[in-house]
N, CA and C atoms as a LAMMPS dump frame, in Angstrom:
ITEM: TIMESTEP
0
ITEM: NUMBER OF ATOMS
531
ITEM: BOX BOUNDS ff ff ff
-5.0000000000000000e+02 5.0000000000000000e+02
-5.0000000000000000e+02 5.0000000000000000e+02
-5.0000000000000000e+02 5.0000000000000000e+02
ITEM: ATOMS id mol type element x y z
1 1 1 N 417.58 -249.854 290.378
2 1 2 C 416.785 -250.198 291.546
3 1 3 C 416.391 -251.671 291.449
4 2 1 N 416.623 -252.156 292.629
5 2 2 C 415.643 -254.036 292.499
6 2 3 C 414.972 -254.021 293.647
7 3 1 N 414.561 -255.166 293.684
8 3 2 C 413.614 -255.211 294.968
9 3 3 C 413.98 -254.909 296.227
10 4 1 N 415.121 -255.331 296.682
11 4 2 C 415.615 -255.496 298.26
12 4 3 C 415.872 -253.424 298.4
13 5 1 N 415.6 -252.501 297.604
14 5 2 C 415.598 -251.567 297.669
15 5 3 C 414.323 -250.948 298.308
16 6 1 N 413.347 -251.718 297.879
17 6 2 C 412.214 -251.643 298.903
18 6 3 C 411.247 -252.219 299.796
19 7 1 N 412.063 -252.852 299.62
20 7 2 C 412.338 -253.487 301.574
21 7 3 C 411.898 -253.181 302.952
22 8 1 N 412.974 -251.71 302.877
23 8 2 C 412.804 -250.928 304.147
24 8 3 C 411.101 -250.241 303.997
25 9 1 N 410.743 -249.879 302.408
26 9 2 C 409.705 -248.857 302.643
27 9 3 C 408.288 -249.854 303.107
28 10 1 N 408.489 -251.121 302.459
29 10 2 C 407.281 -251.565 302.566
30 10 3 C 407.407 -252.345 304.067
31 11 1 N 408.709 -252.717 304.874
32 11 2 C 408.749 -252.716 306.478
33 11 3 C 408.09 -251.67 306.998
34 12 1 N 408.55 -250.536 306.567
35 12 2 C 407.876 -249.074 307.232
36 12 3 C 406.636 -248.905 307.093
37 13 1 N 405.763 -249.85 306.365
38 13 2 C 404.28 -249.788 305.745
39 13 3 C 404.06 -250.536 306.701
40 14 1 N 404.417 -251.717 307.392
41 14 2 C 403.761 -252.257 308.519
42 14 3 C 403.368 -253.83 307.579
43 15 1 N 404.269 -253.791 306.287
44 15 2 C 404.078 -255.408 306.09
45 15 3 C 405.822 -256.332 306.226
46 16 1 N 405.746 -256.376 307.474
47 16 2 C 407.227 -256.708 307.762
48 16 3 C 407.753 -257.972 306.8
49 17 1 N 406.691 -259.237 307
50 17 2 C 406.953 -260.493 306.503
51 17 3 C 407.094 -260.135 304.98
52 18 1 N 406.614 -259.451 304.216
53 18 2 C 406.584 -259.288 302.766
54 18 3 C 407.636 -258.025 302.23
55 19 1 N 408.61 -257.24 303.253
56 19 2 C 408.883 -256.846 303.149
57 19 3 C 410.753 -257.341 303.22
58 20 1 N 410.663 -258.515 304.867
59 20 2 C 411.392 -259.117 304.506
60 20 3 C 411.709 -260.304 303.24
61 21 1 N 410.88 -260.521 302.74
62 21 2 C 410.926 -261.264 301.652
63 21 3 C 411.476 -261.141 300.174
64 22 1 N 411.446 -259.276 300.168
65 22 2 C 411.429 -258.413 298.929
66 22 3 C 413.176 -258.434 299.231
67 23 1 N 414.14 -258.629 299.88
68 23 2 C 415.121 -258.342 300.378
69 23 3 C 415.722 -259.324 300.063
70 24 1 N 415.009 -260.979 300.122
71 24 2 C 415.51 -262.069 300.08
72 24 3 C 415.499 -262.547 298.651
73 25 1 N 415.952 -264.01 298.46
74 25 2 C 415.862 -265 297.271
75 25 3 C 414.377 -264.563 296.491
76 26 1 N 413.558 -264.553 297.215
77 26 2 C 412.138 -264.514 296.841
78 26 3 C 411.394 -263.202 296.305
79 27 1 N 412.024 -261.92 296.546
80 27 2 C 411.945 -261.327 296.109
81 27 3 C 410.954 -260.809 294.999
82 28 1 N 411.498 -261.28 293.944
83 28 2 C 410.907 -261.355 292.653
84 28 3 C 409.121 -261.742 292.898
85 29 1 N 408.913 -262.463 293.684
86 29 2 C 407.904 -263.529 293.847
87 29 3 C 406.811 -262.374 294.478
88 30 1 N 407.785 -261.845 296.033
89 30 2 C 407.37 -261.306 296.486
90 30 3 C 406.557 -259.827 295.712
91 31 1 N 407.419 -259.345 294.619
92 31 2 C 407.46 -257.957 294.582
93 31 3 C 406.405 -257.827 293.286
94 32 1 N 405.821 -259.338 292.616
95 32 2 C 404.863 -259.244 291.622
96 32 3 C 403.294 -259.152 292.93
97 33 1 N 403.632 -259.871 293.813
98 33 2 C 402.563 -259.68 294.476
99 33 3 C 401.855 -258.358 294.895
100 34 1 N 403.133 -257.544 295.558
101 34 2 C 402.909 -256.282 295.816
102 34 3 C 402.397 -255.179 294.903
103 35 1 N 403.203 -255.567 293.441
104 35 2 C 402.876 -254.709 292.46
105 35 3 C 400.923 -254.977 292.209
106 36 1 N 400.882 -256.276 292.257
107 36 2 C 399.447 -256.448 291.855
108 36 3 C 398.92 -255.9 292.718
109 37 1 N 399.007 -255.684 293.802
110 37 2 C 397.719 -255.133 295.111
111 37 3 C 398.138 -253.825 295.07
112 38 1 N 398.865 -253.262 294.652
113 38 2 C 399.095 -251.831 294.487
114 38 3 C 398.645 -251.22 293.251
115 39 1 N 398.514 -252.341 291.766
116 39 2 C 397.746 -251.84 290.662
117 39 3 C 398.857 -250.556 290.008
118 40 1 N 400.308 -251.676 290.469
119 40 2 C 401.225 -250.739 289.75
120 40 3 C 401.354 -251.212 287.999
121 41 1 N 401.591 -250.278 287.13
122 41 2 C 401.426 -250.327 285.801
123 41 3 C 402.395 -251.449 285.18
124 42 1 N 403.543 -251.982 286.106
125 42 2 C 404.454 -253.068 285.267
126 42 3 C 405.116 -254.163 286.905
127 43 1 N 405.346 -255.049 286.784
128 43 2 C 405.926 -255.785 287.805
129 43 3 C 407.448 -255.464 287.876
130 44 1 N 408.06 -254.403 288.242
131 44 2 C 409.25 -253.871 288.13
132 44 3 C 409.262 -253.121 289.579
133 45 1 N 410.647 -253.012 289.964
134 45 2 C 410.681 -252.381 291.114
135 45 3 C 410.609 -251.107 291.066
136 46 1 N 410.962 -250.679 289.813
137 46 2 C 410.428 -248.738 289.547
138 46 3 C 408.977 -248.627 289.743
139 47 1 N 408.049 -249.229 288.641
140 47 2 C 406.963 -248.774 289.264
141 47 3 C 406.412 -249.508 290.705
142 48 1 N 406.741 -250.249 291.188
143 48 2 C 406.11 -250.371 292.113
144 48 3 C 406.707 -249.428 293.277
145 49 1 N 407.92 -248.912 293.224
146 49 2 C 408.189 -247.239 293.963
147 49 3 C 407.643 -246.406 293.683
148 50 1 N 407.165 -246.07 292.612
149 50 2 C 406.363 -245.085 291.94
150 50 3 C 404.478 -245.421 292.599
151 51 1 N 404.554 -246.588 292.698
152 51 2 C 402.821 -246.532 293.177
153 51 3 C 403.313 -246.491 294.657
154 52 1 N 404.044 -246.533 295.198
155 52 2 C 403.88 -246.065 296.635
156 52 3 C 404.156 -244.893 297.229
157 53 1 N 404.37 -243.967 295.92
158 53 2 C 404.324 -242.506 296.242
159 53 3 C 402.778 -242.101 297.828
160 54 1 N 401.562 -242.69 297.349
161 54 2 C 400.953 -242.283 298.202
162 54 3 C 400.875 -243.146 299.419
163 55 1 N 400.697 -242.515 300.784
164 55 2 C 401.363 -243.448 301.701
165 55 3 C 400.031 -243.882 302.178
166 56 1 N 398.824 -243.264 302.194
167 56 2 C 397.472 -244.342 303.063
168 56 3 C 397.351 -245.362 302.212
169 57 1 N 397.277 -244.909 300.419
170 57 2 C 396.889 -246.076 299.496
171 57 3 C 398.004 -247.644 299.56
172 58 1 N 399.131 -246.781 299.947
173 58 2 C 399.967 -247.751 299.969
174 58 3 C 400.428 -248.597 301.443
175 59 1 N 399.975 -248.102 302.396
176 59 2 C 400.176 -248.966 303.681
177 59 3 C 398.748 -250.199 303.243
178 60 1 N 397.59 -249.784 302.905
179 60 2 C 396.692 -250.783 302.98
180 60 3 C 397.404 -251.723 301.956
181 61 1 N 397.549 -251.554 300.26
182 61 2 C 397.723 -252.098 299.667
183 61 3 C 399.407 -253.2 299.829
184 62 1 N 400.237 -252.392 300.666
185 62 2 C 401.11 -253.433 301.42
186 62 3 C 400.722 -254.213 302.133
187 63 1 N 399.599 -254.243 303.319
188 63 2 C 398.872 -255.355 303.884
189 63 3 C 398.35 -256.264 303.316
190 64 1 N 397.916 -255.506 302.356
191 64 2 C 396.856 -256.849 301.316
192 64 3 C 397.654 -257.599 300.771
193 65 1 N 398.805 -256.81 300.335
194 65 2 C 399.739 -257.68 299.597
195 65 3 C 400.36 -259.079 300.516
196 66 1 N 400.771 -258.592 302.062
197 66 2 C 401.254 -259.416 302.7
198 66 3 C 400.034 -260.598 303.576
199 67 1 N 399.061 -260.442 302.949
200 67 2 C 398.314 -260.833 303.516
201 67 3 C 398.27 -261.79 302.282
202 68 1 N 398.275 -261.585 300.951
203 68 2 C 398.432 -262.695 299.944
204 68 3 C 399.494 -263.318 299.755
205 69 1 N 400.586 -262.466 300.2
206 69 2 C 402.067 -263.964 300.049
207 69 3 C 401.748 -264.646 301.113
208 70 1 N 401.408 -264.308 302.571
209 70 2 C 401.035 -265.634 303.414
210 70 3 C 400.345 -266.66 303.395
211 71 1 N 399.445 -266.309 302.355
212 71 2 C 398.588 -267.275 301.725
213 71 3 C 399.426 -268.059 300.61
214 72 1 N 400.298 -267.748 299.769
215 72 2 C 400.855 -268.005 298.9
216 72 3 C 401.669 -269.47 299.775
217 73 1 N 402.519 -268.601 300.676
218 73 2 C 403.315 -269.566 301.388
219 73 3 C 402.789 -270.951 301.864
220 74 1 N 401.482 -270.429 302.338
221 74 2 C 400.769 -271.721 303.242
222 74 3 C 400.566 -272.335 302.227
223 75 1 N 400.128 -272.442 300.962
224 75 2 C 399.479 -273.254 299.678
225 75 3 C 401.061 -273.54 299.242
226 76 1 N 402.073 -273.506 299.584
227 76 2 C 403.545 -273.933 299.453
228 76 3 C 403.804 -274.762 300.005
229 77 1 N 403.605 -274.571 301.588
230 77 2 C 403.732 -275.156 302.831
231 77 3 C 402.671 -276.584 302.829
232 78 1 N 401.838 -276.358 302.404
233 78 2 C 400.276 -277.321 302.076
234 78 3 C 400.961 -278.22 301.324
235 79 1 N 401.092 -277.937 300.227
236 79 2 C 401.59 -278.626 298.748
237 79 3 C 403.147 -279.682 299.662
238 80 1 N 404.299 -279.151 300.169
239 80 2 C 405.076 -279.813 300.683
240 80 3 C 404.861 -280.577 301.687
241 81 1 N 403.831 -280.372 302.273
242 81 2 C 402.993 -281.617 303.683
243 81 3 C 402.99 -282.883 302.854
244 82 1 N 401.807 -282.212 302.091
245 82 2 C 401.235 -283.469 300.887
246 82 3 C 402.045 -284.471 300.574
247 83 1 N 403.23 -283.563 300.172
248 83 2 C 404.184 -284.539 298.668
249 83 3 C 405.147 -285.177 300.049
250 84 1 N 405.476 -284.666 301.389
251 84 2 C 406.272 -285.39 302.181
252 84 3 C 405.185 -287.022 302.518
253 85 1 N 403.594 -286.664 302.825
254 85 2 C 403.077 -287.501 303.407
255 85 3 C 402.788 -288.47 302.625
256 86 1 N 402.854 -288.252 301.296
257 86 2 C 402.568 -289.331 300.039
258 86 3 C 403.693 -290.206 300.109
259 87 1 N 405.135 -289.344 300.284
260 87 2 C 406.412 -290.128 300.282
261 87 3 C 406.839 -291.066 301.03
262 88 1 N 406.021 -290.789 302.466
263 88 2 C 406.131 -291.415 303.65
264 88 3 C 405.018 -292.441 303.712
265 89 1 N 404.11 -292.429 302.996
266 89 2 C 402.494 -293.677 302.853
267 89 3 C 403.45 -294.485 302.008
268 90 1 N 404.058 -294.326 301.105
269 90 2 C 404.768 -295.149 299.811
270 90 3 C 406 -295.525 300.986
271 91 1 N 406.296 -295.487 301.507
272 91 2 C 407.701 -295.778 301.87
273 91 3 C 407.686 -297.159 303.069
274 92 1 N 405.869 -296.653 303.719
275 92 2 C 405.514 -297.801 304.902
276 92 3 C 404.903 -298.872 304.132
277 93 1 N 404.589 -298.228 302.809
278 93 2 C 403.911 -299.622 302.297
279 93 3 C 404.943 -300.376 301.438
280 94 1 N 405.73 -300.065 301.492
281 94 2 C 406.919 -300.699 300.304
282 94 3 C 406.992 -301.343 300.445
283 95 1 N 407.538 -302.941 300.424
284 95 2 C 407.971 -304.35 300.051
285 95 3 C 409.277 -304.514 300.049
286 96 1 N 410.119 -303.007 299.693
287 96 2 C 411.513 -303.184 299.376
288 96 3 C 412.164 -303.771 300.586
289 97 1 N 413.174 -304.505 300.877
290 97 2 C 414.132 -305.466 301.518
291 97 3 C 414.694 -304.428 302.324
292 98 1 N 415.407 -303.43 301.674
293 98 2 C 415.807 -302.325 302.359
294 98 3 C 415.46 -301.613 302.66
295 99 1 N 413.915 -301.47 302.361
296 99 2 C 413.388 -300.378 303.46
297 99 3 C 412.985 -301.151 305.083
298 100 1 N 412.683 -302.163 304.597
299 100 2 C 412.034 -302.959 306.249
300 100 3 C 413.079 -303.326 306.943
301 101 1 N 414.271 -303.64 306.637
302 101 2 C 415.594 -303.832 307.108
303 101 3 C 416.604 -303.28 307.837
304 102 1 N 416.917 -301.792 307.132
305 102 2 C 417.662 -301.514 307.523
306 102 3 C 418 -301.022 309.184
307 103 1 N 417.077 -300.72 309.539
308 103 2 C 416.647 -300.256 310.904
309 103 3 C 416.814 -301.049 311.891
310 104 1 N 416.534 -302.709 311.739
311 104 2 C 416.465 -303.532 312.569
312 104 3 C 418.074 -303.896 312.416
313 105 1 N 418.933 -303.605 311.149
314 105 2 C 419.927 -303.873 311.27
315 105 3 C 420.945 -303.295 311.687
316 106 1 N 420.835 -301.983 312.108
317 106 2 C 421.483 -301.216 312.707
318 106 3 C 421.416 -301.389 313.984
319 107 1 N 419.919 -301.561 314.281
320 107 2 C 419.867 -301.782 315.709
321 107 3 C 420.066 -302.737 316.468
322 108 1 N 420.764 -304.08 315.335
323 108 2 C 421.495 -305.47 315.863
324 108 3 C 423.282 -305.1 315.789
325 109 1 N 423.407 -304.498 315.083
326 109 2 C 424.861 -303.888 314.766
327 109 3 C 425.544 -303.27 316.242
328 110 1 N 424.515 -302.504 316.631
329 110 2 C 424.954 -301.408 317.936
330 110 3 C 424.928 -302.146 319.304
331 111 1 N 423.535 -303.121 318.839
332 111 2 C 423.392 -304.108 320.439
333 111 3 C 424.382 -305.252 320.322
334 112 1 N 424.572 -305.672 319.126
335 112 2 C 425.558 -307.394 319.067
336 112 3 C 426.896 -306.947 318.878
337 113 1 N 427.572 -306.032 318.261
338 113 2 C 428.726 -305.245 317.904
339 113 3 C 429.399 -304.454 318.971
340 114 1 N 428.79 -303.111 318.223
341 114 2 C 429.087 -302.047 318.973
342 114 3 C 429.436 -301.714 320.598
343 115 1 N 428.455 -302.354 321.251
344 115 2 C 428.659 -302.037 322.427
345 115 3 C 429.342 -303.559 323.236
346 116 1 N 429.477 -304.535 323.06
347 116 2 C 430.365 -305.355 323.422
348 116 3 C 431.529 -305.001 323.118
349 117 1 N 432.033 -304.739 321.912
350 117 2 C 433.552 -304.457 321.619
351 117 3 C 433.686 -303.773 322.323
352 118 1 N 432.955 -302.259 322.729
353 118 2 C 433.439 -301.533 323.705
354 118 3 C 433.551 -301.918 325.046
355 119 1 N 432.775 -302.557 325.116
356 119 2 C 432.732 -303.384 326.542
357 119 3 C 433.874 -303.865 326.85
358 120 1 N 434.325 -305.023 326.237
359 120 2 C 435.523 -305.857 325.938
360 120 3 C 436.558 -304.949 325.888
361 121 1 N 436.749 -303.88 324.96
362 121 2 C 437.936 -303.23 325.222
363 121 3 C 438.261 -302.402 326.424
364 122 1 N 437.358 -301.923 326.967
365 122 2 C 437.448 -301.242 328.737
366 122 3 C 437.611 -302.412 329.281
367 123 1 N 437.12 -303.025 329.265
368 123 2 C 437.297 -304.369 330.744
369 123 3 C 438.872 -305.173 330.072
370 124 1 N 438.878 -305.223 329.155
371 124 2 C 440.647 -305.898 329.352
372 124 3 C 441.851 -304.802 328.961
373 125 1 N 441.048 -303.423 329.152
374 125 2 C 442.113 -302.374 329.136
375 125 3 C 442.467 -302.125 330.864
376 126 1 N 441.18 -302.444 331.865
377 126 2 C 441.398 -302.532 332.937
378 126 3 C 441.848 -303.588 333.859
379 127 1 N 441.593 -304.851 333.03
380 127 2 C 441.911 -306.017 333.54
381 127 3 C 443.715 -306.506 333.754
382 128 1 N 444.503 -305.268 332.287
383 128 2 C 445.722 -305.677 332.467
384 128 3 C 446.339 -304.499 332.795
385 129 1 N 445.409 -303.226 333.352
386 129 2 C 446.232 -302.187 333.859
387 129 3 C 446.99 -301.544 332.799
388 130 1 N 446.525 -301.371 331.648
389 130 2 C 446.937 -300.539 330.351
390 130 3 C 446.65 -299.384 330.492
391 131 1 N 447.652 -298.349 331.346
392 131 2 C 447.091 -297.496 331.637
393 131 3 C 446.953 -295.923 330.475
394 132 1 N 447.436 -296.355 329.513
395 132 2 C 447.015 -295.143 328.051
396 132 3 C 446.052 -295.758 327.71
397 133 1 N 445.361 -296.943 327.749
398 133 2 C 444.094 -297.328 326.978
399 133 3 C 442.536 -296.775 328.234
400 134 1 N 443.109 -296.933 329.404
401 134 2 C 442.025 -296.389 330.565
402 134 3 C 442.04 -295.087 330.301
403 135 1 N 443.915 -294.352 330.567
404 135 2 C 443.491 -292.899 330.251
405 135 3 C 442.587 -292.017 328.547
406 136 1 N 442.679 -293.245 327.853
407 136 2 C 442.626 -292.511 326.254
408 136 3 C 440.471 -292.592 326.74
409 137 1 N 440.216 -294.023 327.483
410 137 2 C 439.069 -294 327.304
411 137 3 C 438.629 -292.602 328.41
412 138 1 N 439.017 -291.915 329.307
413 138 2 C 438.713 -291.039 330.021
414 138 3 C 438.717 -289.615 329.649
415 139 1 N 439.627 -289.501 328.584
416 139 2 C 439.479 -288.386 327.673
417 139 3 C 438.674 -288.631 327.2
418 140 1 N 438.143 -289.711 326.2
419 140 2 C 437.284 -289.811 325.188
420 140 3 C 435.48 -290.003 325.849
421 141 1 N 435.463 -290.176 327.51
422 141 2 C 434.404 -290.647 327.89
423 141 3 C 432.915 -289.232 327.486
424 142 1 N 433.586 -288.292 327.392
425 142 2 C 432.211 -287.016 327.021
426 142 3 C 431.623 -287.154 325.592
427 143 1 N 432.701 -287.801 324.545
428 143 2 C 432.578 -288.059 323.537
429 143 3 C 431.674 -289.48 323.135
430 144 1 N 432.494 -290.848 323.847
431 144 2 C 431.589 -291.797 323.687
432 144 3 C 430.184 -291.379 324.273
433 145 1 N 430.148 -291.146 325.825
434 145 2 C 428.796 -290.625 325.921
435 145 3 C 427.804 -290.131 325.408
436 146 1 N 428.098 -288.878 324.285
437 146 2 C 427.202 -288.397 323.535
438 146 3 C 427.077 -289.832 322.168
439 147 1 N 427.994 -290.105 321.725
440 147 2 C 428.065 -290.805 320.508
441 147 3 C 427.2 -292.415 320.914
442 148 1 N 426.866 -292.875 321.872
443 148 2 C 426.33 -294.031 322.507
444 148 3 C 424.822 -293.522 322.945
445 149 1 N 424.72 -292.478 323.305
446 149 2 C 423.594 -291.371 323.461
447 149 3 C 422.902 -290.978 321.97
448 150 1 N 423.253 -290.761 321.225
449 150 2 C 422.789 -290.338 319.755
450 150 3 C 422.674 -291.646 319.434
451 151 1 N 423.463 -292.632 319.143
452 151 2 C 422.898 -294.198 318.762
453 151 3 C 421.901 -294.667 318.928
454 152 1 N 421.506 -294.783 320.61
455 152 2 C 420.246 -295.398 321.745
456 152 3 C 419.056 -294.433 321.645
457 153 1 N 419.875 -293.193 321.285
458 153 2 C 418.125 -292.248 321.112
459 153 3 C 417.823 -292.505 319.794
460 154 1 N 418.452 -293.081 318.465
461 154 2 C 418.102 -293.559 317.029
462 154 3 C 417.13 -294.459 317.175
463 155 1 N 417.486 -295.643 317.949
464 155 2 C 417.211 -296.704 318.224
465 155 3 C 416.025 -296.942 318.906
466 156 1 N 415.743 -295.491 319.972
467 156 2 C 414.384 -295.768 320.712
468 156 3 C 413.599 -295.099 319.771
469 157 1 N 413.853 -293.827 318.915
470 157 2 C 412.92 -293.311 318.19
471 157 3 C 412.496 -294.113 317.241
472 158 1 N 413.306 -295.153 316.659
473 158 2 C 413.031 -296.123 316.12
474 158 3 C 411.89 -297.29 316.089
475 159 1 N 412.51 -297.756 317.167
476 159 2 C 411.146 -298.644 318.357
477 159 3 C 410.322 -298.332 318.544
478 160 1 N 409.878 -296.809 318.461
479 160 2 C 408.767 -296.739 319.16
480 160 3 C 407.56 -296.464 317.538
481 161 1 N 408.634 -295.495 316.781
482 161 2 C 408.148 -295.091 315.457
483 161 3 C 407.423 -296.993 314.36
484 162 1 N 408.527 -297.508 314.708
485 162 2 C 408.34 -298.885 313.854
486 162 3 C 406.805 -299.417 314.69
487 163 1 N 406.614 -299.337 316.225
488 163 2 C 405.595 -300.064 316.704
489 163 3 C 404.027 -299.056 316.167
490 164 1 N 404.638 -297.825 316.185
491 164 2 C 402.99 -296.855 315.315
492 164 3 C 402.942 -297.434 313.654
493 165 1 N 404.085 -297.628 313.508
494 165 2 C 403.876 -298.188 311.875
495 165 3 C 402.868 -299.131 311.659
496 166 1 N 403.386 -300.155 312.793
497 166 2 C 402.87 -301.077 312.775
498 166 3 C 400.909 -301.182 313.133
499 167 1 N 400.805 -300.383 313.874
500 167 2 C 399.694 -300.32 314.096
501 167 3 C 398.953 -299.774 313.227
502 168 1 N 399.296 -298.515 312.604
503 168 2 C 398.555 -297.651 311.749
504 168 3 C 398.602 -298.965 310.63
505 169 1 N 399.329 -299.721 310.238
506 169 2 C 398.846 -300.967 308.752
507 169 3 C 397.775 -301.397 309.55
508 170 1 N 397.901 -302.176 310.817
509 170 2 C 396.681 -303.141 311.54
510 170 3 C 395.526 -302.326 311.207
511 171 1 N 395.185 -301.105 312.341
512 171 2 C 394.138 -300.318 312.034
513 171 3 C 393.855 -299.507 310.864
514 172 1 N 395.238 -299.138 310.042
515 172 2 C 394.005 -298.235 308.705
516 172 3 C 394.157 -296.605 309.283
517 173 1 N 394.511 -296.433 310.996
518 173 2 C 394.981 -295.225 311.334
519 173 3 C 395.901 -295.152 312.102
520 174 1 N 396.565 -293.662 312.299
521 174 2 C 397.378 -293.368 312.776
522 174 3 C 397.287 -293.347 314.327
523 175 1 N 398.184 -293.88 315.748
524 175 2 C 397.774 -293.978 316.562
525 175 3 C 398.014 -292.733 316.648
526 176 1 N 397.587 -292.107 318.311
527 176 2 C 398.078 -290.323 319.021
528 176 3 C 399.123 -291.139 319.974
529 177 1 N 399.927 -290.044 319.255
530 177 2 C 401.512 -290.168 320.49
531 177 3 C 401.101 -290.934 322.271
């Protein structure tokens, strides 16, 4: 017997989230929890089948249980906010060359580059009546579209993200969207 064996019983107890969990990777995690709120004699999936022989003691003590991995999760979920928002305070305050850079250089790449060449190549694919270079760009136009579309939306999320950066150093806070 392992955990994902009781699964279904502790779904049927009415703790769905902890029940799907007993099924998953987490399992293990899950199924010490359960055992503890059930006051089963070993963290094993036998006895903790064995303490759910009784079904009132054991629907509550499945709630409680799922009521402590959600807590578990959020103090997971908490802990990964943290360590993202520390990563991201260190990253606006950096000095590094390549962190303040790269962004503006992409976004000279796409405006001074990118979209002239394309420019240039439609207008003297039309200018000399090349007509596989008009037709290749007319197949390809749903494609550039999205791909010129995903660039310009980088670029504005960019702009707009770099100008809150900027402010939150001036002020010390974060502006609201």
């Amino acid at each position: 017997m392992d955990w994902s064996d009781l699964a279904g019983k502790v779904i049927g107890l009415g703790a769905l989230i902890l029940g799907g969990a007993l099924g998953g990777p987490l399992g293990v995690a899950a199924g010490t929890i359960l055992a503890d709120a059930l006051g089963a004699a070993e963290h094993t999936p036998e006895a903790v089948h064995a303490a759910l022989a009784d079904p009132n003691a054991a629907a509550e003590a499945a709630l409680r249980a799922e009521s402590q991995w959600l807590m578990a999760l959020a103090e997971i979920g908490k802990a990964q906010v943290a360590e993202v928002g520390a990563t991201q305070r260190a990253e606006i305050a950096s000095d590094d060359l390549l962190q303040r850079c790269w962004r503006p250089i992409c976004a000279l790449e796409l405006s001074l580059l990118e979209c002239p060449a394309f420019a240039a190549t439609i207008l003297h694919a039309l200018w000399i009546g090349h007509e596989a270079g008009i037709g290749g760009f007319a197949n390809l136009s749903a494609l550039l579209m999205a791909y010129f579309g995903a660039r310009f939306g980088v670029l504005g999320v960019y702009v707009t993200g770099r100008t809150r950066e900027k402010q939150a150093c001036a002020t010390g806070e974060l502006p609201h969207p």
